[in-house]
C-alpha positions in Angstrom: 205.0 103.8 69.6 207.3 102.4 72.3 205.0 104.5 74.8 201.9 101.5 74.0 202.1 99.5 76.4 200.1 96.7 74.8 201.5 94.6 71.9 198.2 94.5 70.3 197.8 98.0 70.4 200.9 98.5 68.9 201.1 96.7 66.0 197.8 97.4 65.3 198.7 101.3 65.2 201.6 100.3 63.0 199.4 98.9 60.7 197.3 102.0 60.5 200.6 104.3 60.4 201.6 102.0 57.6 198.2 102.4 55.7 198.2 105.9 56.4 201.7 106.3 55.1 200.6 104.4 51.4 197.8 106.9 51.1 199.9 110.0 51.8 202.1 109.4 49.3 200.1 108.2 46.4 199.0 111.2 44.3 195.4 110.1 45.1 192.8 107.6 46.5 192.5 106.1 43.6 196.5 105.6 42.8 196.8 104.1 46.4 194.2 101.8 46.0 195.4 100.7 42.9 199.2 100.7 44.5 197.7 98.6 47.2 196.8 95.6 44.7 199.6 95.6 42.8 202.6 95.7 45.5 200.0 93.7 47.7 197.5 94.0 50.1 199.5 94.4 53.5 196.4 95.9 55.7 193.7 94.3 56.9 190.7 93.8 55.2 188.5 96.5 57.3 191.0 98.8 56.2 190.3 97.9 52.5 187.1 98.0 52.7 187.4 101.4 54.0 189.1 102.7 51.0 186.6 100.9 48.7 183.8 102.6 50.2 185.4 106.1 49.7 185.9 105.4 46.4 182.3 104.2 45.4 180.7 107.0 47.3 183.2 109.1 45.0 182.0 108.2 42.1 178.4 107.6 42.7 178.4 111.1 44.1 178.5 113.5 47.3 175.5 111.4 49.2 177.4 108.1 48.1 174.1 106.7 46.7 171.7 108.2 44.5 168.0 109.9 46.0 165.5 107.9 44.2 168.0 104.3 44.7 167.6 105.5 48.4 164.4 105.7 48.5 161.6 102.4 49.1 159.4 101.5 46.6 156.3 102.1 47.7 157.5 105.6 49.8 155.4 108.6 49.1 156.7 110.4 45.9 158.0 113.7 47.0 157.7 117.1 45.2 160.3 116.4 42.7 158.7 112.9 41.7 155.9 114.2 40.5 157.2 117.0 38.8 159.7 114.1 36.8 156.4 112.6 35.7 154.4 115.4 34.7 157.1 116.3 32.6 157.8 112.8 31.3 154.1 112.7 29.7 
């Protein structure tokens, strides 16, 4: 780190390092975001955000967010729509 010539720079890599470090050696995500709370946040809030949004798109699945939740309203019903309510009759 001595090679950064700006301060900023530096600590701000230290922080990330820091972060990085508290993931790698929690078993998981989960466990270091719980870790994180309970020995106290020490990252900035970008950073915790971050984590939250892995988390989330974790557990609401691969896409992060479900099809039809993504979809507008008053969007054209696709292929599958359709087929969900001619089945739900």
């Amino acid at each position: 780190m001595r090679a950064i010539a700006d301060a900023d720079a530096r600590e701000n890599y230290g922080i990330w390092l820091r972060f990085r470090e508290r993931i790698a050696a929690a078993p998981s995500l989960e466990a270091a975001y719980v870790a994180l709370f309970r020995e106290g946040v020490d990252v900035p809030p970008l950073l915790v955000h971050q984590l939250t949004e892995i988390l989330l798109r974790h557990i609401l699945g691969a896409g992060g967010r479900s099809d039809r939740g993504a979809r507008r309203r008053d969007a054209v019903p696709d292929a599958e729509d359709r087929r969900d309510r001619r089945t739900a009759r």
